[in-house]
C-alpha positions as CSV (number, residue, x, y, z in Angstrom):
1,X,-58.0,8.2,-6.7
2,X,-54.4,8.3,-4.6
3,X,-53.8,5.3,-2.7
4,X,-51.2,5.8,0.7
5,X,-48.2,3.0,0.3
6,X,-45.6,3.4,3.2
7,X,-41.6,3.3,2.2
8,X,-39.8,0.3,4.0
9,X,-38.1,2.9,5.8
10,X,-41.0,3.7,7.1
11,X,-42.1,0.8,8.1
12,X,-38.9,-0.4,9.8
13,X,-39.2,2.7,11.8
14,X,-43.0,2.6,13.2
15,X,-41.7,-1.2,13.9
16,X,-38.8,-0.2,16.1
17,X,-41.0,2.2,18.1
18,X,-43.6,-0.6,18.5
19,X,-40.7,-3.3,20.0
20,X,-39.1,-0.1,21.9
21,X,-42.7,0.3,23.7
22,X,-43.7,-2.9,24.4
23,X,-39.6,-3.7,26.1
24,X,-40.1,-1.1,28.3
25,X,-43.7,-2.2,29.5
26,X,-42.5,-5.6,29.6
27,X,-39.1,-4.5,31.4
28,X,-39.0,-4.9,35.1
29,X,-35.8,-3.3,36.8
30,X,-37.2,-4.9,40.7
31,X,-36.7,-8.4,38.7
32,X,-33.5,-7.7,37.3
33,X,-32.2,-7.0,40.8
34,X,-34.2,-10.0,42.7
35,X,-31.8,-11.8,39.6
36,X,-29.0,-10.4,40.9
37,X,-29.3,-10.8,44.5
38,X,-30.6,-14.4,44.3
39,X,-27.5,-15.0,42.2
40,X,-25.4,-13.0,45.3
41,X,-26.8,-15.3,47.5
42,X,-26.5,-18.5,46.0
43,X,-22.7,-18.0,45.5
44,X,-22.3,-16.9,49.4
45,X,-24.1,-20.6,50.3
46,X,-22.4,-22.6,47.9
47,X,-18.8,-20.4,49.3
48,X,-19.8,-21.6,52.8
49,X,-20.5,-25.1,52.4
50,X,-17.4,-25.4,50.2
51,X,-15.7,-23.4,53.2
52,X,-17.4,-25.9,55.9
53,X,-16.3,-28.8,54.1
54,X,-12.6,-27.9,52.9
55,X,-12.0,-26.5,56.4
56,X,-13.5,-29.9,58.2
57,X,-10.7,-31.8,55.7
58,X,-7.7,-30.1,55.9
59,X,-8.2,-29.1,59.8
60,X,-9.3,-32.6,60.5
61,X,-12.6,-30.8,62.8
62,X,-16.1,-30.8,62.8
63,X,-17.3,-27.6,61.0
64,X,-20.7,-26.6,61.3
65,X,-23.0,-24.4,59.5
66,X,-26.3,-23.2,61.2
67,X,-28.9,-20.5,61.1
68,X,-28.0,-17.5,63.1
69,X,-30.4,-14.2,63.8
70,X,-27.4,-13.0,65.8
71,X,-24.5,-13.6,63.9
72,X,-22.8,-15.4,67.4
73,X,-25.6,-18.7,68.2
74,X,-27.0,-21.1,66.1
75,X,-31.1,-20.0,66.6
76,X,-33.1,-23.1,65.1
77,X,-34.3,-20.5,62.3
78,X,-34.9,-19.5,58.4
79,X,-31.5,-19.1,57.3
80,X,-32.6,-15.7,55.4
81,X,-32.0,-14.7,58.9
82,X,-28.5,-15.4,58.5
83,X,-25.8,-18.2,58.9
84,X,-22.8,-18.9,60.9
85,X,-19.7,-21.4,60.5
86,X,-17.9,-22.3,63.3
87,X,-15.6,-25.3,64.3
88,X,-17.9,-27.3,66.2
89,X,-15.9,-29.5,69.3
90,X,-19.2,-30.1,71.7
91,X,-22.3,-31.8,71.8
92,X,-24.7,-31.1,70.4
93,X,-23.8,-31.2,66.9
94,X,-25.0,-28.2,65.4
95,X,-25.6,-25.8,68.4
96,X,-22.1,-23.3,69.1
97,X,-20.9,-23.0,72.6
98,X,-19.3,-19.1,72.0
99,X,-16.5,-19.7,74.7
100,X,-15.2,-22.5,73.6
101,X,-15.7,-22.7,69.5
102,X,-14.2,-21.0,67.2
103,X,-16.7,-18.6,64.9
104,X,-15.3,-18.7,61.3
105,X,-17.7,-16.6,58.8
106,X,-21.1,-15.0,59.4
107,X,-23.4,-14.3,56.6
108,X,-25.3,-11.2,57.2
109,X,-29.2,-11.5,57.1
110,X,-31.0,-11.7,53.0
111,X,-32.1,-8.7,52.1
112,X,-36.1,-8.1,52.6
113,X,-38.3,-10.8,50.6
114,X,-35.7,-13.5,49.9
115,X,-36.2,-16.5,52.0
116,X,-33.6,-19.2,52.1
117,X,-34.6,-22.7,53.6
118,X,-33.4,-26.1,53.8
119,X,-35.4,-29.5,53.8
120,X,-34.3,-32.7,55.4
121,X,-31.6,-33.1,58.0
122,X,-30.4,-29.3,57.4
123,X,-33.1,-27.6,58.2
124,X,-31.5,-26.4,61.1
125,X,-28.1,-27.1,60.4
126,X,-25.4,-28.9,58.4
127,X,-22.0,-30.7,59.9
128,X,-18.9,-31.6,58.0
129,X,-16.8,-34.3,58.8
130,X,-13.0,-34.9,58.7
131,X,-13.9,-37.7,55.9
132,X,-16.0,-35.3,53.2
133,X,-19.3,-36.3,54.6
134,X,-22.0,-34.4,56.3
135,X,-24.5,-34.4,59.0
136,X,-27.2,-34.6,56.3
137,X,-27.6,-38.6,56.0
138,X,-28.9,-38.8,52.2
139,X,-28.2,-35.4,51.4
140,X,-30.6,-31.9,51.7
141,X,-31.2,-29.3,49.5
142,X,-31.2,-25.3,50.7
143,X,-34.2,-23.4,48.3
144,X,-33.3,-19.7,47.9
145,X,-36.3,-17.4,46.6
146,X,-37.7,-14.3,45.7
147,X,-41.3,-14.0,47.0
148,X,-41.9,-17.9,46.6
149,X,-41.9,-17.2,43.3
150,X,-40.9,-20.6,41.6
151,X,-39.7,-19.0,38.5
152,X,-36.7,-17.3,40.0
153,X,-35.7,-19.7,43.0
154,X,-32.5,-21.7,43.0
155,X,-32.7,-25.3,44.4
156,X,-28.9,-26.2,45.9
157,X,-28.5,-29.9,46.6
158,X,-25.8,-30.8,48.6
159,X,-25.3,-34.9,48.8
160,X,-24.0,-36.8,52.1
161,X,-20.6,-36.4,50.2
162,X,-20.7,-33.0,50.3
163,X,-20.8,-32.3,46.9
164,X,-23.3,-29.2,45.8
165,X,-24.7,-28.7,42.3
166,X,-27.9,-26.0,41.1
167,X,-30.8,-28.4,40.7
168,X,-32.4,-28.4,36.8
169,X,-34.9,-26.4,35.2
170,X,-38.0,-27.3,33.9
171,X,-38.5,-25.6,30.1
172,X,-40.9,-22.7,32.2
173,X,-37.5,-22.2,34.6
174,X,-39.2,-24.2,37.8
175,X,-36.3,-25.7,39.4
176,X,-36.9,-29.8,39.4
177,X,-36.7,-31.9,42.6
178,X,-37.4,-35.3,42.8
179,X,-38.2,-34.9,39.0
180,X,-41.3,-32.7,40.0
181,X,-40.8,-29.1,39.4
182,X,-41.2,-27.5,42.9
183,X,-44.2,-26.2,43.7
184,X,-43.2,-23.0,46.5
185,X,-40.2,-22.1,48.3
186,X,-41.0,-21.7,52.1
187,X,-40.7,-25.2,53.5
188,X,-42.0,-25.6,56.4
């Protein structure tokens, strides 16, 4: 009677096929780039604020960030649309007059199935002051997602003092506001 016995060699080898298979089930290259381009993203609106706010110091100005479809008016939209700084000098806060203030960076629209929306004060749109603070009262936060899926979102709060940090993660990767994980990402 022969009995089959299998060489560690052998073994190690029909076990690297077996992880090599289930990585490349398991692999997704459409999350990899969502990754990516959330992570583009996030540093463009964190850029921008820090812009808005440095620029609102040193120039002694209001500077104002708002949604913009057209890349020239503030349009009271998602800011996946796009976003506009400008030096605002009229009333209302918020709103650009293009003859009279000056446009200082456009953000392009977010590619296709990333949203990017704001709660609180700056839902519409954000104003720095001369003295470090913003338009936002108690501060706001700006959620950036790939098809409201919690997982992959990044939560930016930005305080009245402008100051911006990435909001924590839960141990499943949910970003945590208000000590709650979040539970989508289109605010409405």
């Amino acid at each position: 009677m022969l009995t089959a016995a299998y060489s560690l060699l052998e073994l190690l080898f029909s076990l690297a096929i077996i992880l090599i298979l289930i990585s490349a089930v398991t692999f997704s290259p459409n999350k990899v780039i969502a990754e990516y381009r959330l992570n583009q993203y996030a540093q463009a609106l964190i850029m921008s604020l820090r812009l808005a706010r440095s620029k609102a110091i040193n120039q002694a100005q209001i500077i104002s960030l708002c949604a913009s479809e057209n890349g020239r008016t503030c349009t009271r939209k998602k800011y996946e649309l796009g976003w506009i700084l400008f030096a605002d000098q009229h009333l209302p806060r918020g709103q650009r007059d293009e003859s009279k203030e000056e446009l200082i960076w456009r953000q392009e629209k977010l590619a296709n199935d990333i949203s990017l929306r704001a709660n609180g004060n700056a839902s519409d749109s954000v104003s720095f002051y001369p003295n470090a603070r913003n338009s936002t009262g108690i501060g706001a936060s700006f959620y950036l997602c790939f098809k409201n899926d919690v997982q992959q979102a990044r939560v930016l709060v930005l305080n009245s003092r402008g100051s911006l940090r990435l909001s924590k993660r839960n141990q499943q990767g949910v970003p945590i506001k208000a000590r709650q994980p979040i539970k989508h990402c289109l605010l409405e």
